[in-house]
Steps between C-alpha positions, in 0.01 A plus 500: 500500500719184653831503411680147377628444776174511730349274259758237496467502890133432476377141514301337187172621710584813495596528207213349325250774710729775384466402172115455522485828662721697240322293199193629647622865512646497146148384395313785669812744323413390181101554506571842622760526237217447238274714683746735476486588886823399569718755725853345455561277164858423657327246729412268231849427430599470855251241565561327173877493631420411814265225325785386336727490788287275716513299198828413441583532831223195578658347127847496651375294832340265305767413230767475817265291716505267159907544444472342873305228459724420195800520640388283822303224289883476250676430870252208579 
């Protein structure tokens, strides 16, 4: 699993294919969670955490990229 700080030195791109990937992966957890063939149930919560992460992380990027634009449109 990335840590925070790996993801915050990825680039939107790469971001948005990790999350694809891991969204992906927690999908394929949960059918064999149902099918009850799953090895390690901890993994669900580490992708849903890593879900998350990529998340805000992406969340936090946008709202500052916004705070920017404010702030440079108020000096015009």
């Amino acid at each position: 699993m990335a840590k925070v700080s790996e993801l915050r030195d990825m680039s939107v791109d790469q971001l948005e294919a990790t999350l694809k990937e891991t969204t992906e992966h927690f999908f394929r957890l949960r059918l064999q969670a149902q099918t009850e063939r799953l090895d390690a149930p901890s993994e669900l919560r580490k992708c849903r955490r890593l879900i998350a992460r990529i998340k805000t992380i992406r969340n936090e990027r946008a709202a500052a990229e916004a705070n920017q634009s404010t702030e440079s449109n108020e000096q015009e």
